[in-house]
Structure formats: C-alpha cells, structure tokens
N, C-alpha and C positions, 0 to 999 in steps of 0.2 A: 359215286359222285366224286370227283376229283375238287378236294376242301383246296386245293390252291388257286384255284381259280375264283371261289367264292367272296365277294366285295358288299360292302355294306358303302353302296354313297363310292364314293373315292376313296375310301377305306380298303386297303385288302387285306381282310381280316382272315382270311382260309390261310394265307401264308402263314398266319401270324400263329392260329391255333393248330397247324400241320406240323409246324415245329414242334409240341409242346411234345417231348416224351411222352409215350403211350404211360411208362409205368411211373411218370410223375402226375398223369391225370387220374389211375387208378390210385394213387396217395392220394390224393387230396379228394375223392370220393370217400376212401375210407374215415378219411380224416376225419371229413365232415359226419359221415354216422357218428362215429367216436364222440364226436361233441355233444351232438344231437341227445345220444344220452346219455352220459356222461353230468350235463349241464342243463337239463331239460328240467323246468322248475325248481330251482337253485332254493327254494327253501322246504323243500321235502330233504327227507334223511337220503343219504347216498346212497344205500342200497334200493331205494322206492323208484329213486330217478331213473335207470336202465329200463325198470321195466314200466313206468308213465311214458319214458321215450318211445319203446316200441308201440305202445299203444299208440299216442301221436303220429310216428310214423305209418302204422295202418290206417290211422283216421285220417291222415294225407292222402295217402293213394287210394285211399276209396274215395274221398272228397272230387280227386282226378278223375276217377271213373262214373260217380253219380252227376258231377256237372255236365262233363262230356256226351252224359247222353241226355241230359238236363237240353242242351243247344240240340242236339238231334233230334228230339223230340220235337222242338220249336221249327226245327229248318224242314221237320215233316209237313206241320200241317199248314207253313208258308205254302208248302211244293203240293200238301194235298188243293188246298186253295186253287190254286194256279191251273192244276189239271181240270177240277171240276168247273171252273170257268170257261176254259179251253172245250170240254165236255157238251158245257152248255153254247155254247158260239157252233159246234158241228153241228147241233140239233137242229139250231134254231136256221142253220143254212141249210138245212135238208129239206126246209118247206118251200125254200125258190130254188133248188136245185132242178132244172129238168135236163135228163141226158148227159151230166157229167157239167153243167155251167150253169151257171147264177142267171139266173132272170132275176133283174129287178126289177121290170116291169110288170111283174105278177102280180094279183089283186091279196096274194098270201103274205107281202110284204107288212102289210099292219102288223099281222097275228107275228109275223118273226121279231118284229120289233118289241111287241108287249112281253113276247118270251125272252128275248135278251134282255129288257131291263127289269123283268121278274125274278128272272135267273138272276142277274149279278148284282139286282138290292140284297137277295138269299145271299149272296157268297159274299156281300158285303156286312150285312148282320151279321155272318158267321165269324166273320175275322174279326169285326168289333167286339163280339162276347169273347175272343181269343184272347185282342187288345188287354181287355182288362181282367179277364181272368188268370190269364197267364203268370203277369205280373205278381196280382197277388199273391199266390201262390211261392213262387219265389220269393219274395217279401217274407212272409208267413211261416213259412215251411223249411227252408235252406238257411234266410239271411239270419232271422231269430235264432234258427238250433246252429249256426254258426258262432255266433257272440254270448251264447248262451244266458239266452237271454227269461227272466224267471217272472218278469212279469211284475202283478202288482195294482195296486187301484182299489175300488170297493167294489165289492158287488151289485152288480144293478138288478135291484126291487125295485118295479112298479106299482105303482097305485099303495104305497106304504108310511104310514105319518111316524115320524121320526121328532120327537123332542114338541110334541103338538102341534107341528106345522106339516100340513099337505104337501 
C-alpha cells in the first residue's frame, strides 16, 4: 500500500506519517512498553510493577483476540440466519417450479406460502432468542470480568420469615 496516497477527509495524512522515520516510530513503540511497565499501577512497589505490566499487556492482547472472535462469532450466526432463510425460499420455490420456471398459477401456491411464512417466523424466533441472548452474555460474561466487577446484595431466600415478618 503506498501510505502517501492515503487521506482521511481532505487530510493527507499517509504523507504525513510516510515521513515519520521508521526508527523514530520503533522509539516510541518501545518507549511506550517502557512506561507501560515501568508505571503500571504506580502504588505497588517498583519491582511488582514490570512484572503486573506484562501481565496487563497479555491481558490486552488476549482481550484483542477473545473480542475479535466475540464479533465473529455474532457476524456467524447473522450470515448462518441469512443462509437458512435463503435455504428455506429454494424449498418453498421448488413446489411451483415446473421445468426450470415458477408457475404461479399452481394450486401448490398456498402450501409454498404457508412454508415461507413457517420457515421465516422459525428463523425469526431464532434471531430473536439471538437478540437477547447474545447480549446478555456479553453483559455478564466480558463486560463484568472486564471492570471487575465482585458483586454484592443479599442472597435471595424464598418463602423465609426474617425478623417475624413473611
């Protein structure tokens, strides 16, 4: 990719970072681990800090790696959707097909009708228990063990008299 040509808007910003010395961009890569831990949790003792850095820095680039297939995972079963919709429309046209063309004037037109809108309520329920399961999950699962988050509240007892009242 030739980075001179590269513009953001009326910006031409490929000029702008083509200039940058290659071994002024490897400096300031380094630079930045250096900080990284160096300065990573500034009230731990200075020998603890190096090595919480590197830990952080592993817990980064897996975070990059587990999100990234987090969205792959999602942009699957968009695309599985989509096929077995696609799937179900071949089916339900194979019942007026004769000889290679759609008869629509077949009496089989009901039955292909009931089948497409049987078919795509099915792949409509599917992506709605998607809708929300998905989410939660990410909620739950990523956004919590991200903030780390510990929780808290009472436990819930049912049917239990607490201070003599039901």
């Amino acid at each position: 990719m030739d980075m001179g040509r590269f513009r953001l808007g009326i910006l031409p910003l490929g000029r702008l970072c083509a200039s940058v010395p290659l071994p002024a961009v490897y400096g300031l890569m380094v630079a930045g681990v250096v900080l990284l831990l160096l300065f990573n949790n500034i009230d731990s003792p200075a020998w603890v800090r190096p090595l919480r850095g590197l830990w952080e820095l592993y817990q980064y680039a897996s975070g990059l790696i587990s999100n990234g297939l987090s969205y792959l995972r999602l942009f699957a079963l968009g695309l599985a959707g989509g096929l077995l919709a696609a799937s179900f429309n071949n089916i339900a046209l194979m019942f007026i097909t004769e000889n290679g063309v759609v008869n629509p004037l077949s009496w089989k037109i009901i039955f292909t009708v009931l089948l497409v809108v049987a078919s795509h309520a099915l792949v409509l329920g599917l992506s709605v228990i998607g809708a929300f399961a998905h989410p939660l999950r990410l909620t739950f699962v990523e956004f919590y063990g991200a903030v780390q988050f510990k929780g808290g509240g009472k436990p819930f007892r049912p049917f239990t008299i607490t201070n003599g009242k039901p």
